[in-house]
C-alpha positions as CSV (number, residue, x, y, z in Angstrom):
1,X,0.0,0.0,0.0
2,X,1.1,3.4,-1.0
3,X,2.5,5.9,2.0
4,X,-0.1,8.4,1.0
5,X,-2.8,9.2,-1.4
6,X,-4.4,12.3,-2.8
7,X,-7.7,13.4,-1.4
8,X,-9.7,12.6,-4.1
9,X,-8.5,8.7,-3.8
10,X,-8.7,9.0,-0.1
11,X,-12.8,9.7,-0.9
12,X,-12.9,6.9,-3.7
13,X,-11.8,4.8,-0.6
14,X,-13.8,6.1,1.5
15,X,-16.8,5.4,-0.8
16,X,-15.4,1.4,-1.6
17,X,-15.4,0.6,2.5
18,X,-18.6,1.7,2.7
19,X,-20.1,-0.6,-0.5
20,X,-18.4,-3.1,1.4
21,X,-20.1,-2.5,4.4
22,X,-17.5,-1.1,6.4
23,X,-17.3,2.3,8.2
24,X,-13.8,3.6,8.5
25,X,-13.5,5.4,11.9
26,X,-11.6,8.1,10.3
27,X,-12.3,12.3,9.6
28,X,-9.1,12.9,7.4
29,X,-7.0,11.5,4.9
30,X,-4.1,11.0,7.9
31,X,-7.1,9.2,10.4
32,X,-7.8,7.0,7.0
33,X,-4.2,6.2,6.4
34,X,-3.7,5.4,9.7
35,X,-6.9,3.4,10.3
36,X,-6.4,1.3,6.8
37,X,-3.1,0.2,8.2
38,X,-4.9,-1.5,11.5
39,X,-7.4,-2.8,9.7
40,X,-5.2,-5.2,7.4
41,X,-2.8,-6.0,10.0
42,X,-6.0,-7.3,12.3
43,X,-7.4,-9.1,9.1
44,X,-3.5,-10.8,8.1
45,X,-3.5,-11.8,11.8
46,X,-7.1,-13.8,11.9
47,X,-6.3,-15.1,8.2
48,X,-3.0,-15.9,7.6
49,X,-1.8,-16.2,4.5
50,X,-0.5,-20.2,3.2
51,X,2.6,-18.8,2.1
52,X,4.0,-18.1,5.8
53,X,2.9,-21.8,6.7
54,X,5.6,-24.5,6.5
55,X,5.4,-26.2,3.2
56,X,4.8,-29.7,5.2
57,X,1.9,-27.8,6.5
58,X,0.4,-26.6,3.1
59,X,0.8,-30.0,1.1
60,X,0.0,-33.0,4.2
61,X,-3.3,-33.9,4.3
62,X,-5.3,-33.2,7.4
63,X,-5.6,-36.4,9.7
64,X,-8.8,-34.9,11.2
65,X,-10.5,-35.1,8.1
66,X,-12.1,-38.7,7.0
67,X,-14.0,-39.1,3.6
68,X,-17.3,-41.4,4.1
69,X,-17.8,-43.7,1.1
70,X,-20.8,-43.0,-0.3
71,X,-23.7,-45.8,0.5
72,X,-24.6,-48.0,-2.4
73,X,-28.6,-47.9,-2.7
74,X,-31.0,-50.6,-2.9
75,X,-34.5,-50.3,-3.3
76,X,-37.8,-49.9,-1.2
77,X,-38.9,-52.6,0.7
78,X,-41.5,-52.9,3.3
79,X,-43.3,-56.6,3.4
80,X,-46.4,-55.0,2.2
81,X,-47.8,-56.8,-0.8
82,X,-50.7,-53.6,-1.7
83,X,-47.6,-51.2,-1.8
84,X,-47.2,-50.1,-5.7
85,X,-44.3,-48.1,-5.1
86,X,-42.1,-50.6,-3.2
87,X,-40.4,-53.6,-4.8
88,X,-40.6,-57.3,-3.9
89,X,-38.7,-59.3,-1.2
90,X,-37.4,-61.2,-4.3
91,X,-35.9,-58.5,-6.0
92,X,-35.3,-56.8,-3.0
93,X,-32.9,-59.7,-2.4
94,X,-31.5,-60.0,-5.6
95,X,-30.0,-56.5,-4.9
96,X,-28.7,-57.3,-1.9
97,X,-26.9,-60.3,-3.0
98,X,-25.6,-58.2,-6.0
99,X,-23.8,-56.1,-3.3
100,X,-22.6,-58.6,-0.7
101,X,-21.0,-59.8,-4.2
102,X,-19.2,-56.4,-5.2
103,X,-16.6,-54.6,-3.7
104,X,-18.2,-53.0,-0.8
105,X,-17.9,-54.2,2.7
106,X,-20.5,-55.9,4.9
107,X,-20.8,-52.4,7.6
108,X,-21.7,-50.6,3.8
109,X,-24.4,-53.0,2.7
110,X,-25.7,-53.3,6.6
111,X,-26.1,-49.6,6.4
112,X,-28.1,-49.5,2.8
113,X,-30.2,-51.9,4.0
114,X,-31.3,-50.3,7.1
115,X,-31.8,-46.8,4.6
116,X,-34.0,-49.1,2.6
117,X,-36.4,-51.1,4.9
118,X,-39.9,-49.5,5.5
119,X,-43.1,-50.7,7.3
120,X,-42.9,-54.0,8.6
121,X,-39.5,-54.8,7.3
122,X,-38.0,-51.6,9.6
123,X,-39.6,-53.1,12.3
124,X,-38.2,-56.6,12.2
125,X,-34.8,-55.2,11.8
126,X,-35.4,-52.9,14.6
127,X,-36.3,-55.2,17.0
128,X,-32.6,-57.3,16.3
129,X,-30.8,-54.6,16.9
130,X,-28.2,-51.6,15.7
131,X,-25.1,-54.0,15.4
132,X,-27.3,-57.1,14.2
133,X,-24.1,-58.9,11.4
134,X,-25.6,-59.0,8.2
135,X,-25.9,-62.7,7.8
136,X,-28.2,-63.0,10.8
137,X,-30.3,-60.1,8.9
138,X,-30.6,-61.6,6.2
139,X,-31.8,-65.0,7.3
140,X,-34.5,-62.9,10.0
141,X,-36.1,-61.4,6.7
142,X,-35.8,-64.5,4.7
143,X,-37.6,-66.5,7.0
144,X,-40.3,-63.8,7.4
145,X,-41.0,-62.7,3.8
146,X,-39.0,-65.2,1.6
147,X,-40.8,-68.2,-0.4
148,X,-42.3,-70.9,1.5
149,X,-44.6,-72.8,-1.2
150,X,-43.9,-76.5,-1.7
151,X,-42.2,-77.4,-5.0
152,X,-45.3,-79.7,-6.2
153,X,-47.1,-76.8,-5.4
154,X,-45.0,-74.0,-7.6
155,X,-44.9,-76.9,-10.4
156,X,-48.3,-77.6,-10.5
157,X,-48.9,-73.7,-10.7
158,X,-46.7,-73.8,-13.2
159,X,-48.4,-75.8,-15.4
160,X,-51.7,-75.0,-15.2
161,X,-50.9,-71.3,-15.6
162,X,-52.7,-69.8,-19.0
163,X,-52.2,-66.4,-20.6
164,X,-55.2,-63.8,-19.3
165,X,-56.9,-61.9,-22.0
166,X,-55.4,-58.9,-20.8
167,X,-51.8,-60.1,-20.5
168,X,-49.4,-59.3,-23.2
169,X,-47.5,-61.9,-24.8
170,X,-44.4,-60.1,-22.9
171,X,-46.6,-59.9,-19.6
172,X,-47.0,-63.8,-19.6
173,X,-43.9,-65.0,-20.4
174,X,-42.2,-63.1,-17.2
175,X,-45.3,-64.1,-15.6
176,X,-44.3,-67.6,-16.4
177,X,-40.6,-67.2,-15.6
178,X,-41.2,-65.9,-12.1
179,X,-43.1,-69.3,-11.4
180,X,-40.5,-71.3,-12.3
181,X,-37.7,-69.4,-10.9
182,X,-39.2,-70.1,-7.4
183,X,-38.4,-73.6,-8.3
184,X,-35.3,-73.0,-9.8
185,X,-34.1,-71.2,-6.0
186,X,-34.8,-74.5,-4.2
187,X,-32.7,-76.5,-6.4
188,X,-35.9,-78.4,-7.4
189,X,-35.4,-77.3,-11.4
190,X,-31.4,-77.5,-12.9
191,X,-30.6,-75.5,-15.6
192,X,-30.7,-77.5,-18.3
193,X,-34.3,-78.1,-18.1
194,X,-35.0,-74.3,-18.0
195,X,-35.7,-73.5,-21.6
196,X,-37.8,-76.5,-22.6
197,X,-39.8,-76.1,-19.6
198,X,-40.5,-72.4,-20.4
199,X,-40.8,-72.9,-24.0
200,X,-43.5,-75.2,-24.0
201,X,-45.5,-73.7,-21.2
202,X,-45.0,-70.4,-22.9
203,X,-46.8,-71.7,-25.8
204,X,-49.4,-74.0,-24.7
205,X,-50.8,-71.1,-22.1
206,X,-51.0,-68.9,-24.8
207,X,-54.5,-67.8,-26.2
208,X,-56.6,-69.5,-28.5
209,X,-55.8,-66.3,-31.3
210,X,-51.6,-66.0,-31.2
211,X,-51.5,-70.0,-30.4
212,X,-53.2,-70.9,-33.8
213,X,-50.9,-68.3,-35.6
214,X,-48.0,-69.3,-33.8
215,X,-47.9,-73.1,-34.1
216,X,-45.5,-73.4,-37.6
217,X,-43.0,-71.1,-35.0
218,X,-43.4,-73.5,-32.0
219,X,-42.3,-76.0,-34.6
220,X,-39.4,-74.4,-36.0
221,X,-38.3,-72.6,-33.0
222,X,-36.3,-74.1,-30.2
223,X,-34.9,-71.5,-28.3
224,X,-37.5,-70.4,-25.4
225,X,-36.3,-66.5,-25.9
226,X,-35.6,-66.7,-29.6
227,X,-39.5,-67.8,-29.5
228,X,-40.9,-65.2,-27.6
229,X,-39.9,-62.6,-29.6
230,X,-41.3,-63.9,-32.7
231,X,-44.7,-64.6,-31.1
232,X,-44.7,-60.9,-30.0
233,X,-44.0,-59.5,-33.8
234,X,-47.5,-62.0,-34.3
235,X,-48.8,-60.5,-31.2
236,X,-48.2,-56.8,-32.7
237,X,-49.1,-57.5,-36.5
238,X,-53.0,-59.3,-34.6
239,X,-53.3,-55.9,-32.7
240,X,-52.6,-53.5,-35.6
241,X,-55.1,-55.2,-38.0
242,X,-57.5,-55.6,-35.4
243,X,-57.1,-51.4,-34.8
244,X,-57.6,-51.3,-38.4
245,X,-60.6,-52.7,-38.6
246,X,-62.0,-50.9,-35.8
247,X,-61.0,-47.8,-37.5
248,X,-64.0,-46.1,-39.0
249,X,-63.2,-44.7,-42.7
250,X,-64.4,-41.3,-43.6
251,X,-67.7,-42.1,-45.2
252,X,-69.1,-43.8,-42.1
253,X,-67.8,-40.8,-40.0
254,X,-69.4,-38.4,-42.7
255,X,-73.0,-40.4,-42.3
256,X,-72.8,-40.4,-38.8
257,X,-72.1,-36.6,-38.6
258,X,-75.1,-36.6,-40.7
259,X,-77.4,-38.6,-39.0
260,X,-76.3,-36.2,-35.5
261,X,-77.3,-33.4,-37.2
262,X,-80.6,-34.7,-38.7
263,X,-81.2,-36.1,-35.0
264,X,-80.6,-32.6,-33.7
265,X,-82.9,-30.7,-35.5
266,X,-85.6,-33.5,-34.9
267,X,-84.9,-32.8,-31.3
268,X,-85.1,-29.4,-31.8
269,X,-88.4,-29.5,-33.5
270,X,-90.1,-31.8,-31.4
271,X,-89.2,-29.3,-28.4
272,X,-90.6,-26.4,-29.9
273,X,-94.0,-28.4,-30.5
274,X,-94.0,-29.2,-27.1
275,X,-93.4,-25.7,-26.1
276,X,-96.1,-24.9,-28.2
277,X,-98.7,-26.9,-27.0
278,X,-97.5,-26.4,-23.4
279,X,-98.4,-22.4,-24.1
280,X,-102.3,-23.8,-25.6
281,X,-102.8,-25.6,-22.8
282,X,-102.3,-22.7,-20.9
283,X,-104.1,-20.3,-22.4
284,X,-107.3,-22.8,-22.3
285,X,-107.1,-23.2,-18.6
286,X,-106.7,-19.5,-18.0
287,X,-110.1,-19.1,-20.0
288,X,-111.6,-21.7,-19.0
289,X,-114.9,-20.5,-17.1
290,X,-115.4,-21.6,-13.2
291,X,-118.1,-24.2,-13.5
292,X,-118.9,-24.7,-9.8
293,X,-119.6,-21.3,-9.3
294,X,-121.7,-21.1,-13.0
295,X,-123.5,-24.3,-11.3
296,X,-124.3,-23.1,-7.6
297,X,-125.4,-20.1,-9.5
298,X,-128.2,-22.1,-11.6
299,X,-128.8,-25.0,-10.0
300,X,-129.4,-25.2,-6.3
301,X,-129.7,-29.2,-4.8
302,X,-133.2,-30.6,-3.7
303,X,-134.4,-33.4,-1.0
304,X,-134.9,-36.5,-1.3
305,X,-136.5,-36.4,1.5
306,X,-138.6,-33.4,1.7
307,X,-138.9,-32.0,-1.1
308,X,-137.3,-28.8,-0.6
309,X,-134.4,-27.0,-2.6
310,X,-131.4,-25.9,-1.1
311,X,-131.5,-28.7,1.1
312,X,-129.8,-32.0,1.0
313,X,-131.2,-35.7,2.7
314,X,-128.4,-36.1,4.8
315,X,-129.0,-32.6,6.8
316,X,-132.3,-32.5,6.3
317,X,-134.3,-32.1,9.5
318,X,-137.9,-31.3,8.4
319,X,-141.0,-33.3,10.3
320,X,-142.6,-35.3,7.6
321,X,-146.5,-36.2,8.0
322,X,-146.3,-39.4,6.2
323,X,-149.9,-40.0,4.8
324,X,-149.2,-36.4,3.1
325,X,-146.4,-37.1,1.6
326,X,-147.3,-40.3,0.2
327,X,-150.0,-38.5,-1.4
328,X,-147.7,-36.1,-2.9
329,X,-145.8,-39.4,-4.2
330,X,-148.7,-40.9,-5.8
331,X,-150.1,-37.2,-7.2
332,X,-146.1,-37.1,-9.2
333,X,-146.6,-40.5,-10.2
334,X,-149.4,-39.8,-12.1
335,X,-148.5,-36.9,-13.5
């Protein structure tokens, strides 16, 4: 730093500080000199600069310091079989034995598996402990969500197994494969047997539609996979003809347009007939005349039992001399 400065750098300087959010305690250029001086000497004590450090200082590695390995990361799992978003325990496994396998060590894998268990699963694993070894984990959730069907049992689901009418060709097959594999796991299946197994299960589940178009390929074909993907080229060539057909051309859309419009405007017609006679209608009962007033006015009810008007039988209270009346009878009858 310079000895000395003009004034007009001394108010440049003055302005920088204060950009930077620091308020020199000075009044003059000498207070500003001075004051800059204390300030770096305070700041070169709490931040010393590397190159007055030892060089064994600069370049050894802090022993303080330890790098963490980064966790390897297995899926989801929590034993419940509604979960969508979770994995299976047999996949879930699969992972883990991928790992155990690889290079990392069994504290790294113990650690990704805790990150990874939810539900249920979290629970169980819980419950043995913080420094349960691995293999004892792994054998506490084996026994609670691995396989436990009987091999005549996952064979004879094997072979009774057909393709659903909304399974794709690629949908069954792994459908199929997952079956088997169960077997395969107990040492029930070798591997030779695999591919003849799966090839003609594959086909003979199939539907009624791809098996009947598929059977010169079953022939030809020995190779389980090779199969599969030649019955899904059928599978894709059935679909597209069938969306074809399906497919209305543009006459049938034109008459249809046609025949929406001509229903429209019936509709329309018919509701403003309706409309119509709802108004006649109306207009008839508002004009109408009141008949039980025109009919009280003109006709006034007579007794049956007296004789009277304006009376009715069932209130009628009139003392009746019953030779008279009798003779009134007889005079109407003759009359």
């Amino acid at each position: 730093m310079a000895e000395s400065f003009s004034p007009e750098e001394a108010d440049n300087l003055l302005k920088t500080f204060l950009a930077m959010g620091v308020k020199p305690k000075a009044s003059s250029k000498e207070d500003l000199e001075k004051w800059m001086k204390d300030y770096f000497t305070t700041k070169e004590e709490l931040h010393p600069s590397q190159e007055h450090l030892p060089a064994l200082s600069r370049d050894k590695p802090r022993e303080d310091i330890k790098m963490l390995p980064a966790l390897p990361k297995v899926s989801f799992f929590s034993g419940d079989p509604a979960s969508k978003s979770e994995v299976s325990f047999d996949v879930w496994k699969f992972e883990v034995e991928e790992l155990v396998q690889s290079s990392y060590n069994k504290e790294q894998i113990r650690q990704a598996i805790f990150k990874s268990l939810r539900g249920e699963a979290g629970k169980i694993v819980m419950r043995l402990g913080h420094r349960v070894e691995l293999d004892r984990l792994l054998k506490k959730l084996n026994s609670v969500f691995g396989r436990v069907e009987e091999t005549q049992d996952l064979l004879a689901e094997f072979y009774s197994t057909v393709q659903t009418p909304k399974e794709s060709v690629a949908e069954w097959g792994c459908r199929l494969e997952d079956i088997l594999q169960k077997a395969v796991d107990r040492g029930d299946v070798s591997q030779d047997a695999i591919n003849d197994m799966l090839r003609t299960r594959f086909w003979s589940g199939l539907t009624a539609s791809i098996k009947q178009q598929t059977a010169h390929k079953y022939d030809r074909i020995k190779d389980y996979e090779e199969l599969m993907v030649e019955v899904r080229k059928i599978e894709s060539e059935v679909y597209l003809s069938s969306s074809e057909k399906k497919r209305p051309s543009a006459s049938h859309h034109i008459k249809a347009v046609t025949e929406d419009n001509e229903m429209k405007n019936l509709i329309a017609s018919l509701t403003q007939t309706v409309q119509a006679l709802q108004k006649d209608v109306k207009d008839l009962k508002n004009n109408r005349p009141d008949q039980s007033n025109s009919r009280q006015e003109h006709e006034e009810p007579t007794c049956f039992r007296c004789g009277q008007k304006g009376l009715i039988r069932t209130g009628c209270r009139v003392r009746l001399n019953k030779d008279l009346n009798c003779k009134k009878f007889l005079s109407k009858g003759r009359q």
